[in-house]
N, C-alpha and C positions, 0 to 999 in steps of 0.2 A: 424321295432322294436318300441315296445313300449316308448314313453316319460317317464324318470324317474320323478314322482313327489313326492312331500311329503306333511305329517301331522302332522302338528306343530299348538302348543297352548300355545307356547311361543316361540319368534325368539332373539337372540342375539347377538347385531351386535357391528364390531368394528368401532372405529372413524375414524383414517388414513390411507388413499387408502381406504377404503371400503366407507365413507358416504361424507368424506369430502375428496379433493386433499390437501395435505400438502408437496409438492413439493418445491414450493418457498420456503417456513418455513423453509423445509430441507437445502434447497440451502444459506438461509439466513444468519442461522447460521454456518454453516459452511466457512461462507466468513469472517465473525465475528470474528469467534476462530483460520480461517488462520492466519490472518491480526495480531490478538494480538499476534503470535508468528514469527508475520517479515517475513509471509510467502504469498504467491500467493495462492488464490484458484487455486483446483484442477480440473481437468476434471469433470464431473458430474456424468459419470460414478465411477470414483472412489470415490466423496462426497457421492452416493447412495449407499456405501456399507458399510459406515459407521454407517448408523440405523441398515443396518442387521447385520450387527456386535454385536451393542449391543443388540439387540432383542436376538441373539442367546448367549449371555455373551461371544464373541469373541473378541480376541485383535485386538488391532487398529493400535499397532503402527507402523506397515509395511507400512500404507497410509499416515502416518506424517510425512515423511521427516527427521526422526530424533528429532520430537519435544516431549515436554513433554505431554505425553497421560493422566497425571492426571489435567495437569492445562487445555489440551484443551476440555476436556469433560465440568469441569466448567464453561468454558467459552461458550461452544457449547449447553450445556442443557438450560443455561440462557437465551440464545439465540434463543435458538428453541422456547420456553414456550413463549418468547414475541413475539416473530413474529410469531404466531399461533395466534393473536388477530388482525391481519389486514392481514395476508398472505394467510390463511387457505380461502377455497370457494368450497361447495358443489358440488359433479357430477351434470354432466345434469341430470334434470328431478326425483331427489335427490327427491325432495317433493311429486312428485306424485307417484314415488314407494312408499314412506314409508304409505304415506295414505293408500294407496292398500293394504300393509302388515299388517298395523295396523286396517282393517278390517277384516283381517283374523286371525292374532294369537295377543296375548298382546307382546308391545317389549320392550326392553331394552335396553342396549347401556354400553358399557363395553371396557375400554379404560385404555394401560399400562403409558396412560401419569400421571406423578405424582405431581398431580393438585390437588387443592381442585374441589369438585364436583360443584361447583357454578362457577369456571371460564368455564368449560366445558358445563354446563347450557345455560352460556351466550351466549358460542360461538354458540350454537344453535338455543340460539333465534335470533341472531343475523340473519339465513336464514331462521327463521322462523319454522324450524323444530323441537324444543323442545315439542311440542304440541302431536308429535305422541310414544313418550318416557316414558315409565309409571314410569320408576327408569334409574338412569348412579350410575354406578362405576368406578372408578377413582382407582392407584395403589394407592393410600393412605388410600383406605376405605378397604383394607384387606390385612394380613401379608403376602403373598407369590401372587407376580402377574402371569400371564398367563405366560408358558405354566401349571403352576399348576390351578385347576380346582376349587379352593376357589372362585372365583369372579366369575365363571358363578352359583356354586351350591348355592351362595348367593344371584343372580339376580333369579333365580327359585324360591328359597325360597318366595324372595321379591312379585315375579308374581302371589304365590300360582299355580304354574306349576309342575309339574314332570321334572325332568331336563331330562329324556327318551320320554319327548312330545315337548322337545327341538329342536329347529334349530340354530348350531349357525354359522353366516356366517364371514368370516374374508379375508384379502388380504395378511395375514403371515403365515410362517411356524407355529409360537405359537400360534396362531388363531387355526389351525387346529388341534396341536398336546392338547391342550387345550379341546377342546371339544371330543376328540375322547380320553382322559384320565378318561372325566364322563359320556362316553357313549351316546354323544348326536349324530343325527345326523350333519354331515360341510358339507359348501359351502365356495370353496375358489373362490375368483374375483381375478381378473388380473388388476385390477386397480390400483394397487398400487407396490409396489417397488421388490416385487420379481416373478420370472420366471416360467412361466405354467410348467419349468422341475424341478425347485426348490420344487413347491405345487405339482407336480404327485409324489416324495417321500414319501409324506404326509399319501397319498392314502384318499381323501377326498372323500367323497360323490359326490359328484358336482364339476367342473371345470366351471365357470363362466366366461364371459369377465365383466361384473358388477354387479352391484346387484341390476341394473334395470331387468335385467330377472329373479329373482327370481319367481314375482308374479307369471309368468304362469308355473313354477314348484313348484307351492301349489297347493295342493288340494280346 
């Protein structure tokens, strides 16, 4: 059987689990927002279900023990945002896909963290990979974040791309439900925090273990 590849002249990628591991970040804060509530961190398992949680705007409060789910989001987004500035470190070999890719189509970089786009800048030059990023959008530079499809059809606009000569790759469910709302084609990776059964709902284009394989399903 033939290799499924593609034709893309603009690729769209997301920040966490897809470019960078943000796992500890995860883990960090959450020990943070236990603690200020007089509580013990939890399994890891169940700290990991608290991004999909909110990713998917699902309640939280079955995993807190009885705590207050308003005060410890406060205390857990504050947390996550700062320990994303020493915690955060790129996949293997993170740099040499993106050169690769960034020989092939123009890319962008499209992230629901609600950052100004200059800390998310930094974090990238910080491994050095800002360099292959033509434009980031951050949930502050547009009214409705992923799974709605304003932030990629504004990273196209940006690329002077068709968002249909799009590729856009993510490690979420709203990664894919996102690109597949503006008709692009998706790549989901497994790099990041949900389950190859959670992304085959999805019905993605691609099932990836990274998004080091990309390059050789381009054209």
């Amino acid at each position: 059987m033939a290799r499924m590849t593609f034709r893309a002249r603009g690729i769209l990628l997301d920040l966490d689990g897809t470019i960078v591991d943000s796992r500890e970040a995860l883990l960090e804060a959450a020990r943070i927002a236990f603690a200020e509530m007089g509580q013990d961190i939890q399994k890891s398992e169940i700290v990991l279900k608290i991004p999909k949680r909110l990713e998917l705007n699902m309640p939280i409060d079955d995993l807190l023990n009885g705590g207050d789910s308003k005060r410890f989001l406060e205390t857990y987004l504050k947390a996550y945002y700062a320990a994303t500035d020493t915690k955060t470190k790129p996949f293997p070999y993170m740099e040499d896909t993106l050169r690769r890719l960034s020989g092939k189509a123009r890319l962008a970089l499209v992230t629901r963290r609600h950052v100004p786009k200059k800390r998310i800048v930094q974090e990238l030059e910080r491994f050095d990979l800002a360099k292959y990023f033509q434009h980031v959008i951050t949930a502050q530079d547009t009214l409705n974040p992923k799974p709605s499809p304003e932030s990629l059809i504004e990273c196209s606009r940006l690329l002077k791309v068709e968002i249909g000569e799009c590729l856009v790759v993510g490690d979420s469910v709203i990664d894919i439900r996102a690109g597949k709302n503006v008709g692009a084609k998706t790549i989901a990776v497994l790099s990041g925090i949900f389950s190859q059964q959670e992304l085959e709902i999805e019905k993605p284009d691609l099932i990836l273990e990274s998004a080091r394989e990309i390059p050789y399903f381009l054209d």
